[in-house]
C-alpha positions as CSV (number, residue, x, y, z in Angstrom):
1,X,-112.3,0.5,8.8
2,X,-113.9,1.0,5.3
3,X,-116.6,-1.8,6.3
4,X,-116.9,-0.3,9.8
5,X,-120.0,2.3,10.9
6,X,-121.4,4.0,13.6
7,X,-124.9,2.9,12.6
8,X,-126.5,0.6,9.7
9,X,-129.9,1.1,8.8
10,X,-131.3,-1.7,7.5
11,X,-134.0,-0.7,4.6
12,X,-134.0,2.4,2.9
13,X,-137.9,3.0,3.2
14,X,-139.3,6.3,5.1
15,X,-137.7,5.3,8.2
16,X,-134.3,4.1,7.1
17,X,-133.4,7.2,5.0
18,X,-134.7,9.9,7.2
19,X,-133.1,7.8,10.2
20,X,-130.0,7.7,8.3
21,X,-129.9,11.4,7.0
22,X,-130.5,12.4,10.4
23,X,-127.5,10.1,11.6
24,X,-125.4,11.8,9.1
25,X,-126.2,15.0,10.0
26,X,-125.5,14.1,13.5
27,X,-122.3,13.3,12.8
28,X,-122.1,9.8,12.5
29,X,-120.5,7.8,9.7
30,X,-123.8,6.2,8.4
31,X,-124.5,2.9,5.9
32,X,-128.1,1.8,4.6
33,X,-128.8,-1.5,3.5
34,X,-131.3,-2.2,0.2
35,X,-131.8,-4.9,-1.6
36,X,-134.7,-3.7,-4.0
37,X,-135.6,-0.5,-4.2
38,X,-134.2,2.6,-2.7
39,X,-137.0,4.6,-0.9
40,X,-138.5,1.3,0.0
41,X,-142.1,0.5,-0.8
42,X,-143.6,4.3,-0.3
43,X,-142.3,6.0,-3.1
44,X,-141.7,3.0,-4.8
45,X,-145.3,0.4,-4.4
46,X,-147.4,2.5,-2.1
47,X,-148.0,6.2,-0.5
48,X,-146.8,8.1,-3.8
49,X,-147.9,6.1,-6.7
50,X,-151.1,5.2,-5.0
51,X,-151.8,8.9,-4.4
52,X,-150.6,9.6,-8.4
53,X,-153.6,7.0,-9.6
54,X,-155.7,8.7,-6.9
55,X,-155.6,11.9,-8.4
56,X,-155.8,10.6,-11.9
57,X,-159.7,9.5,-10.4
58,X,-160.2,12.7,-9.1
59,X,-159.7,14.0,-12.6
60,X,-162.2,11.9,-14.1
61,X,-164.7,12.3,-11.5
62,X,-164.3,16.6,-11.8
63,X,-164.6,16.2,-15.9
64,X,-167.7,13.5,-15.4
65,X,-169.5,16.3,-13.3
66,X,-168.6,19.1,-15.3
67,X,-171.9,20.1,-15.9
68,X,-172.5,20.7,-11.9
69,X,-169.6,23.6,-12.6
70,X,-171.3,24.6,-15.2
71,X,-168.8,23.4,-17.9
72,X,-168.6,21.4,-21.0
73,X,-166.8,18.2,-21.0
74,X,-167.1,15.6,-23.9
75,X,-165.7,12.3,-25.3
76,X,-164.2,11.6,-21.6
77,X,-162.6,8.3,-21.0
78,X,-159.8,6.4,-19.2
79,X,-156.2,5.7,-20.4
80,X,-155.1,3.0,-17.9
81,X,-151.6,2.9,-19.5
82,X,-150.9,6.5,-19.2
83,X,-152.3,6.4,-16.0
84,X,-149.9,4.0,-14.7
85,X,-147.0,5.3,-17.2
86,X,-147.0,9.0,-15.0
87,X,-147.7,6.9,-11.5
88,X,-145.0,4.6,-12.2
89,X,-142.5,8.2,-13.7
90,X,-143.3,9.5,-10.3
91,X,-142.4,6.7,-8.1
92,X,-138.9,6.7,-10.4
93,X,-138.5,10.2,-9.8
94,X,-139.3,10.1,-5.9
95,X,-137.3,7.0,-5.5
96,X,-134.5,9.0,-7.6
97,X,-135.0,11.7,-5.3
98,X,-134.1,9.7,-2.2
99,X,-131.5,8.4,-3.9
100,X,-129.4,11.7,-4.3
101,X,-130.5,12.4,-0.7
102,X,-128.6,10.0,0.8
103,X,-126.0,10.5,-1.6
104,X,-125.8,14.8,-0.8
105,X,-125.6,13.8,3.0
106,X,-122.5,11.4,2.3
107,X,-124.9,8.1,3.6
108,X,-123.1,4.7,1.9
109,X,-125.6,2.5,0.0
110,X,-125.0,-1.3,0.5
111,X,-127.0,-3.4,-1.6
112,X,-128.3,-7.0,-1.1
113,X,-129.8,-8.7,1.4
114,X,-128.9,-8.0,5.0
115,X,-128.0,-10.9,8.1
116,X,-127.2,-10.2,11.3
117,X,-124.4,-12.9,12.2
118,X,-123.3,-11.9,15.9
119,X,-123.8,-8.3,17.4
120,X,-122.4,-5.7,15.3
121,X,-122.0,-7.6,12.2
122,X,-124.3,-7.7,9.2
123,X,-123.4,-9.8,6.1
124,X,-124.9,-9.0,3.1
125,X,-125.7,-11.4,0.0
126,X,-126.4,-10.0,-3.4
127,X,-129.0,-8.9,-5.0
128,X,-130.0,-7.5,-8.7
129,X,-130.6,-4.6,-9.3
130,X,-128.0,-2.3,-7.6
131,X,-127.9,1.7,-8.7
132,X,-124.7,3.4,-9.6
133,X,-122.8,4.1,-6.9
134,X,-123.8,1.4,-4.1
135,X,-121.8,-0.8,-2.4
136,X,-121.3,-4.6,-3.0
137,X,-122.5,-7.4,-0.9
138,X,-119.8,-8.4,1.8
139,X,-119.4,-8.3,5.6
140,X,-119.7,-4.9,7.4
141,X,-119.9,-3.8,11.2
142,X,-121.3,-1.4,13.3
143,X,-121.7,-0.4,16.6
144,X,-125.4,0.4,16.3
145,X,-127.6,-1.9,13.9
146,X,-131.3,-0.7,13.0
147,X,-133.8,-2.8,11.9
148,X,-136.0,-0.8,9.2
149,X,-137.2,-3.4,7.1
150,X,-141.2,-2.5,6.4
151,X,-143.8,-5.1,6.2
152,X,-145.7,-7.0,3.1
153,X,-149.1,-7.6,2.2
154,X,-150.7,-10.2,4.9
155,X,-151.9,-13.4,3.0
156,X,-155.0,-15.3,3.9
157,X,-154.8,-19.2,3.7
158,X,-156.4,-20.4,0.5
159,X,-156.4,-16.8,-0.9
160,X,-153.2,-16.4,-1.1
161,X,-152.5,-13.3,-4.0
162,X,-151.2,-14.6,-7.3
163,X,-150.9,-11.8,-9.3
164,X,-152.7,-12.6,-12.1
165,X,-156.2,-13.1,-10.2
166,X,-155.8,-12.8,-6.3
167,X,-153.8,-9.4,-6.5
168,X,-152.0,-7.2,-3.7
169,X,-151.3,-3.8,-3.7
170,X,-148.5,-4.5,-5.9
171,X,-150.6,-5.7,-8.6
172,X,-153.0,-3.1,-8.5
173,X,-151.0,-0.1,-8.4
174,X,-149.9,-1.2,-12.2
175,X,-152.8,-3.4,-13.8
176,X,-152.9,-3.8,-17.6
177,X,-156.0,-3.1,-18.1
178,X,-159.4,-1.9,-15.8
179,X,-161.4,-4.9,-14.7
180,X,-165.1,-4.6,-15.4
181,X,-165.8,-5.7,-11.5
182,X,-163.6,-6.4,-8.6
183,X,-163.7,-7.9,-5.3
184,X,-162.0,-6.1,-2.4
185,X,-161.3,-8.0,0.5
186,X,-160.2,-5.2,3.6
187,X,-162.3,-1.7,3.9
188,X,-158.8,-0.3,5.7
189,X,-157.0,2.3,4.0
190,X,-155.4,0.1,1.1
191,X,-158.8,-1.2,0.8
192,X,-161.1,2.1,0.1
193,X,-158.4,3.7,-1.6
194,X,-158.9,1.1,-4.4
195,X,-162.6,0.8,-4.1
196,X,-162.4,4.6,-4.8
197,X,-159.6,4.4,-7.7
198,X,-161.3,1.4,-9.4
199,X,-164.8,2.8,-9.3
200,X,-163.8,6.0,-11.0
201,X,-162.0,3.8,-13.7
202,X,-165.3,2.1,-14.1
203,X,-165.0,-1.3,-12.0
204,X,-167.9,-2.3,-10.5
205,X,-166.4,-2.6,-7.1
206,X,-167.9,-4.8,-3.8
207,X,-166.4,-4.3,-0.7
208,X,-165.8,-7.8,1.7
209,X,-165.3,-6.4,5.5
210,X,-165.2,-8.6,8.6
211,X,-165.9,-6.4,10.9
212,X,-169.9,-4.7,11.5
213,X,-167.4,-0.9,10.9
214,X,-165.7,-0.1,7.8
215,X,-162.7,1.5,8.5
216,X,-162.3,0.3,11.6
217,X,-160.1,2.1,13.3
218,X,-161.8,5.2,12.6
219,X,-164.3,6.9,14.6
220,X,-168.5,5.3,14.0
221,X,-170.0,8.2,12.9
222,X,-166.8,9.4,10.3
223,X,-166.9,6.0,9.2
224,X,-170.4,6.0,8.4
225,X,-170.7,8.9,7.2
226,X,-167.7,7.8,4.4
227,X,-169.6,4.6,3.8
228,X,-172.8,6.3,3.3
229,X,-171.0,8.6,0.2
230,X,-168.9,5.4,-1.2
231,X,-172.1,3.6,-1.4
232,X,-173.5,6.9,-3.5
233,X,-171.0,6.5,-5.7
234,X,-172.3,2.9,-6.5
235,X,-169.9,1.2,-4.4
236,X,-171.4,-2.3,-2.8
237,X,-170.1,-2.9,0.6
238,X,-170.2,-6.4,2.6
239,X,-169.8,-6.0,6.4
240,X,-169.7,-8.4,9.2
241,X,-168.8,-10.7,6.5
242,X,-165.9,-12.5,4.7
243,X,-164.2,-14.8,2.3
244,X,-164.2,-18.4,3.1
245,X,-163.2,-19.7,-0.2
246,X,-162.2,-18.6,-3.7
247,X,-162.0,-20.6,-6.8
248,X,-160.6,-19.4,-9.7
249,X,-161.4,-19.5,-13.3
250,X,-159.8,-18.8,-16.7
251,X,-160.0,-15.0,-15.7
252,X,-162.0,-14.2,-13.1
253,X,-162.6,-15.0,-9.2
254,X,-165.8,-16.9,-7.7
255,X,-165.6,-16.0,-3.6
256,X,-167.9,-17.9,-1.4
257,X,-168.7,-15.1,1.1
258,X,-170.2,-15.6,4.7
259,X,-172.3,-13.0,6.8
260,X,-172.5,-12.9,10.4
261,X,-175.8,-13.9,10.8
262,X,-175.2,-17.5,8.9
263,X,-176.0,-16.8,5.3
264,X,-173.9,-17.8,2.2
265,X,-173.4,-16.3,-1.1
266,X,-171.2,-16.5,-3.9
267,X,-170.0,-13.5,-6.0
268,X,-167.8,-13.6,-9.5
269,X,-165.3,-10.8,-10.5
270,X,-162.4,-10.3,-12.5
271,X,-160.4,-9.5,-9.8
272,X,-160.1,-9.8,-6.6
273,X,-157.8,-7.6,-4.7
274,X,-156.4,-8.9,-1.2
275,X,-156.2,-5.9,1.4
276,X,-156.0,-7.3,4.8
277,X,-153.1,-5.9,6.2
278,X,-149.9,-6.2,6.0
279,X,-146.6,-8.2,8.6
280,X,-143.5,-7.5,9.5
281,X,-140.2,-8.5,7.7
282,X,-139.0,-10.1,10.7
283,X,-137.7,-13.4,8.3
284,X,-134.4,-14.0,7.3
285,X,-132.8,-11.4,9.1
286,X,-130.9,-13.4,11.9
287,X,-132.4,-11.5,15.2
288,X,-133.6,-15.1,16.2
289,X,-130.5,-16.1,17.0
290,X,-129.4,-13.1,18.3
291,X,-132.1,-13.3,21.0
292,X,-134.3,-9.4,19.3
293,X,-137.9,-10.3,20.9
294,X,-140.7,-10.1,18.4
295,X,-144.0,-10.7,18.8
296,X,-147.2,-10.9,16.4
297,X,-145.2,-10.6,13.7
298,X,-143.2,-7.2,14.4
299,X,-139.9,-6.4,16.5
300,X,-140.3,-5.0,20.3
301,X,-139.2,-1.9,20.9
302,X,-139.1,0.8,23.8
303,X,-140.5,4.6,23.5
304,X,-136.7,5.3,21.9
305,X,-137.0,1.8,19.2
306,X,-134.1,0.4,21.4
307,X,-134.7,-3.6,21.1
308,X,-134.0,-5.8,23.9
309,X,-130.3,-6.5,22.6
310,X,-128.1,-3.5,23.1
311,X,-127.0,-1.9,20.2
312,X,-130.1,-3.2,17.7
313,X,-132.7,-0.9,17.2
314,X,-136.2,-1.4,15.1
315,X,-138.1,1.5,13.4
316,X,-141.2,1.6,10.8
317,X,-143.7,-1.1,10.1
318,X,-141.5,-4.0,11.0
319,X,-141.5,-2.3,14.7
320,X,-145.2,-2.9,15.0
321,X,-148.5,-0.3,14.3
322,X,-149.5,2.1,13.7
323,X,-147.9,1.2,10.1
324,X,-147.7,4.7,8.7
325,X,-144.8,6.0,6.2
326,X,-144.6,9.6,8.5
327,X,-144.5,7.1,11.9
328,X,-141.4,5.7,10.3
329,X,-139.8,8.8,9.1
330,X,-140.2,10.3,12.8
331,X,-138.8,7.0,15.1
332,X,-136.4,7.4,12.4
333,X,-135.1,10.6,14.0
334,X,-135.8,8.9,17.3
335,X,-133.4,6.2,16.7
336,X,-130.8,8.4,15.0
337,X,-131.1,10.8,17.8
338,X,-131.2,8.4,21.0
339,X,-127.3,6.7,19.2
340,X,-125.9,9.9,18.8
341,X,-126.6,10.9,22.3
342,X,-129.2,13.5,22.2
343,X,-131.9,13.8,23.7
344,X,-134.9,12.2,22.0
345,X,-138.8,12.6,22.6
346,X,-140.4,9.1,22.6
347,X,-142.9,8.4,20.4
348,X,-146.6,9.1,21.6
349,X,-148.8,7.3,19.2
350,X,-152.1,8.9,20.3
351,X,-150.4,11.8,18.2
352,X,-149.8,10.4,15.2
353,X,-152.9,11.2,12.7
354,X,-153.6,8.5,10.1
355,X,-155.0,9.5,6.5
356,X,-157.4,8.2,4.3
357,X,-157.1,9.6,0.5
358,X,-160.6,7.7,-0.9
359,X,-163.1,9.9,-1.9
360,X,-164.8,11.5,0.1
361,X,-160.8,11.7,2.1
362,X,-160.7,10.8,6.2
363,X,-158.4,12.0,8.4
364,X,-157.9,11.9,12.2
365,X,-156.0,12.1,15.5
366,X,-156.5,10.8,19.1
367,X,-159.3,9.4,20.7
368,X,-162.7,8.5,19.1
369,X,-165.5,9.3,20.9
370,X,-165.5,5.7,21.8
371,X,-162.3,5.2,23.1
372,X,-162.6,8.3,25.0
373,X,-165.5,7.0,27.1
374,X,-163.9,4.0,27.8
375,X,-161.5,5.2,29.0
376,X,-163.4,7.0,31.4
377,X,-163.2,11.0,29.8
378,X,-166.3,13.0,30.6
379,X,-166.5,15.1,26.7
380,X,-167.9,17.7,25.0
381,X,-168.7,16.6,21.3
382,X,-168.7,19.0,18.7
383,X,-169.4,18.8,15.0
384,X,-169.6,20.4,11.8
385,X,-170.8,19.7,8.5
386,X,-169.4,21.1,5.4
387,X,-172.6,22.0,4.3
388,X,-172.6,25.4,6.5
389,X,-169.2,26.8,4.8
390,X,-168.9,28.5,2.2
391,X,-165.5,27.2,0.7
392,X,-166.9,24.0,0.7
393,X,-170.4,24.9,-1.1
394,X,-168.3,27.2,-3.4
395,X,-165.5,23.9,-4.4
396,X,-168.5,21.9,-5.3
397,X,-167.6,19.7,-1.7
398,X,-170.1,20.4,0.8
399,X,-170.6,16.6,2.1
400,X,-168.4,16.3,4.4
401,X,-168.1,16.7,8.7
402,X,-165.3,17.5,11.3
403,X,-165.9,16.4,14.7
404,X,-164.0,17.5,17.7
405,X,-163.6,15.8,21.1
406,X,-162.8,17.7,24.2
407,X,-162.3,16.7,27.6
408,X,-165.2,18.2,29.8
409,X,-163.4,18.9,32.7
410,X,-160.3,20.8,31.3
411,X,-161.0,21.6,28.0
412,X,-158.1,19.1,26.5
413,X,-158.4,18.3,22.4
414,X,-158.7,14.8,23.0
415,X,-159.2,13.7,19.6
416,X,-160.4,15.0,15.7
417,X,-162.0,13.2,13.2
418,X,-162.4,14.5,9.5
419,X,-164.4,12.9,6.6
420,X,-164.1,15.3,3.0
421,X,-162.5,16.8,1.0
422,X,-158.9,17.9,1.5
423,X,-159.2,17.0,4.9
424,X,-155.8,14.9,5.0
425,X,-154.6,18.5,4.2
426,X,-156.7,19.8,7.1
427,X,-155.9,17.1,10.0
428,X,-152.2,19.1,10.5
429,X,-154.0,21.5,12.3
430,X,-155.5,19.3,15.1
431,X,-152.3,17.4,15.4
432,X,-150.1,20.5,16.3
433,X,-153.2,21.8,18.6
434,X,-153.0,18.2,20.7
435,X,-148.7,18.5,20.8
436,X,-149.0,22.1,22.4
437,X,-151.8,21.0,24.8
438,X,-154.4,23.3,23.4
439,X,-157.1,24.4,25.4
440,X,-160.9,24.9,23.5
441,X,-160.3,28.3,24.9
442,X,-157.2,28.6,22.7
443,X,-158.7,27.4,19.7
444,X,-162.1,29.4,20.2
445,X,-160.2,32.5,20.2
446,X,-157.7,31.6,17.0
447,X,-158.6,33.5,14.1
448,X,-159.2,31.5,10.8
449,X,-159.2,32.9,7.5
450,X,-162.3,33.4,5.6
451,X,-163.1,32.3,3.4
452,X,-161.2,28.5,3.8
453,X,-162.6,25.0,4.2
454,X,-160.1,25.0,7.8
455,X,-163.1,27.0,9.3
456,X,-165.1,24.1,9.5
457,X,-162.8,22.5,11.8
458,X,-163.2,26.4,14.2
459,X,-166.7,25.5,14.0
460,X,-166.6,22.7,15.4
461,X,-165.0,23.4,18.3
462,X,-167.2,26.1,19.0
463,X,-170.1,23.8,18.4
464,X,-168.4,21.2,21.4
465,X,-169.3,24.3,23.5
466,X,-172.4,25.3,22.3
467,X,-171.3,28.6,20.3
468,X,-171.2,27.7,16.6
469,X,-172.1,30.5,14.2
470,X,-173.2,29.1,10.9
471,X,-175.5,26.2,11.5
């Protein structure tokens, strides 16, 4: 009975240990299986130490411009080692963290690597690395089984990454030293988040994107707005274009890159980092033989991440897109919820907002104003640059734009789309407004406090209906 559960989690990443704390606190007698890093890749090789090197270029970006403050700031410079050093002591202490988590909330760690052999049973093999405390590799059961194994960095044929000059994010999150220029292969979120990092370490940094749009799955105008202030900062960017071949030296990259319109051209860097995506861990796992669909790569799941076997269940990036750490964490509560019998909201991913933390930051929820007319929506547009608040002039930010998008007829938020400063901090805001169905009436008549960058996003919606104040 020791070996015998309610519910496994497989992978301890966003959605496996909130699923599983949620389980636990549900009642259920709840295992997770790891088999490198408790957390998984978020705390670990992604969200936190990405945003702790993030705000180390902030830094050097406020103390370069000092003098716009009106400040003195000399003898600046980059320590890429003690930048890493306090992004890597973070990831250990959020990995830590989640760690004693799942330990306060009486969850069993299993460690290795996890097969399903027949419904209900999971063999795990060994693997190094195992904290204090875990479980050993063996055979264990379950009555409910869920697959929360994440995804890993899509590889290109020909370009695959090998960590020395073709890196990942894995790679870049913890580099040796600052290359002098770099390639980056993606303008998605991992993309622009190290164009931005890089830059302010002093890479010269190209951006290779195949689509016309950088950050495609943004609205146009936020997305050009963003590329218009990364190419300020000196960034190059490359759309409608891509890599057809690399060839590497001693210690750098030549890419052959090709434009839309037939032309060729070669560019050399020291680096070249690989940020197309990323796929399902779908491999290895054994739900071929136990009939789980997939498809494209990721495991097919229903609005409550019930698979098409009964009693497997698939949450997180392996369960298909959006592939975001805080859509994980809540299908985790879906999953855990739906076993333990209550009653659980499916997922609407028009709700889930998606965050950008580059400089200038982008944030956003629901429809573009593209999507929206296609899918036939008479709108009202409104928008509102940071230029006409106060906060904003006052921080030193005031480049930057919310745009609101309501549906004519009712007065429905249909969708928000941020590009500035802080406005990952800021997108909260829209999302609950969308979940309680809020009218433009509702949010005309909120009262924001002054003064705050948030009134930019009132503003806005008063400008949708022709009643902004400050511009």
């Amino acid at each position: 009975m020791a070996n015998n559960y309610d519910v496994l989690f497989i992978g301890s990443g966003p959605g496996g240990y909130v699923g599983a704390i949620r389980a636990a606190q549900l009642g259920l007698k709840v295992g997770v299986v790891e088999r490198s890093y408790v957390g998984g890749i978020c705390p670990n090789w992604g969200c936190i130490p990405a945003k702790a090197l993030l705000r180390s270029a902030e830094i050097i970006h406020y103390i370069e411009h000092a003098k716009d403050y009106g400040l003195i700031a000399e003898k600046t410079g980059v320590d890429i080692a003690g930048v890493v050093k306090r992004s890597r002591g973070i990831a250990a202490q959020m990995s830590s963290g989640v760690g004693f988590l799942l330990k306060k909330n009486k969850v069993d760690v299993i460690w290795g690597q996890a097969t399903l052999t027949a419904p209900g049973k999971v063999s795990v093999a060994a693997s190094e690395g195992a904290p204090k405390g875990a479980l050993p590799a063996g055979e264990y059961t379950a009555k409910n089984i869920v697959i929360a194994t994440g995804a890993r960095p899509r590889a290109l044929p020909g370009i695959e990454p090998d960590k020395k000059l073709i890196w990942t994010y894995f790679e870049a999150l913890a580099p040796a030293s600052v290359p002098k220029s770099l390639l980056i292969m993606g303008s998605g979120a991992i993309g622009v988040e190290f164009a931005s990092f890089y830059k302010a370490m002093g890479s010269d940094v190209t951006i290779i994107e195949l689509l016309p749009q950088i950050l495609p799955v943004e609205d146009e105008e936020i997305a050009e707005h963003a590329r218009k202030r990364f190419e300020k900062q000196g960034i190059k960017i490359l759309s409608g274009a891509k890599v057809s071949k690399v060839v590497k030296g001693a210690d750098s990259v030549t890419a052959t890159v090709e434009t839309a319109d037939g032309k060729s051209q070669t560019l050399t860097a020291d680096r070249l980092i690989s940020a197309v995506g990323v796929v399902g861990n779908i491999e290895n796992l054994g739900i071929e033989k136990l009939g789980v669909k997939t498809d494209r790569g990721c495991v097919v799941i229903d609005g409550l991440c019930r698979t098409n076997v009964p009693g497997i269940w698939a949450i997180g990036d392996v369960a298909g897109p959006p592939m975001l750490a805080h859509k994980a964490e809540h299908e985790g509560v879906i999953a855990a919820e739906a076993i333990a019998g209550k009653y659980a909201h499916p997922m609407d991913k028009l709700m889930i907002p998606g965050c950008t933390y580059c400089m200038p930051q982008v944030a956003s929820v629901g429809l573009t104003e593209k999507k929206a007319k296609e899918a036939g929506f008479e709108i009202k547009v409104g928008r509102f640059p940071f230029i006409g608040n106060g906060k904003a002039v006052a921080l030193g930010e005031s480049e930057g734009l919310v745009k609101t998008i309501f549906d004519a007829k009712t007065g429905r938020l249909l969708g928000a789309h941020l590009v500035g400063a802080e406005v990952t901090e800021l997108i909260q805001g829209f999302v609950l407004a969308m979940n309680l169905e809020t009218t433009e009436e509702e949010l005309i008549n909120a009262v924001f406090p002054h003064p705050t960058v948030s009134e930019t996003m009132h503003e806005s919606v008063l400008a949708a209906y022709g009643r902004a104040i400050h511009i």
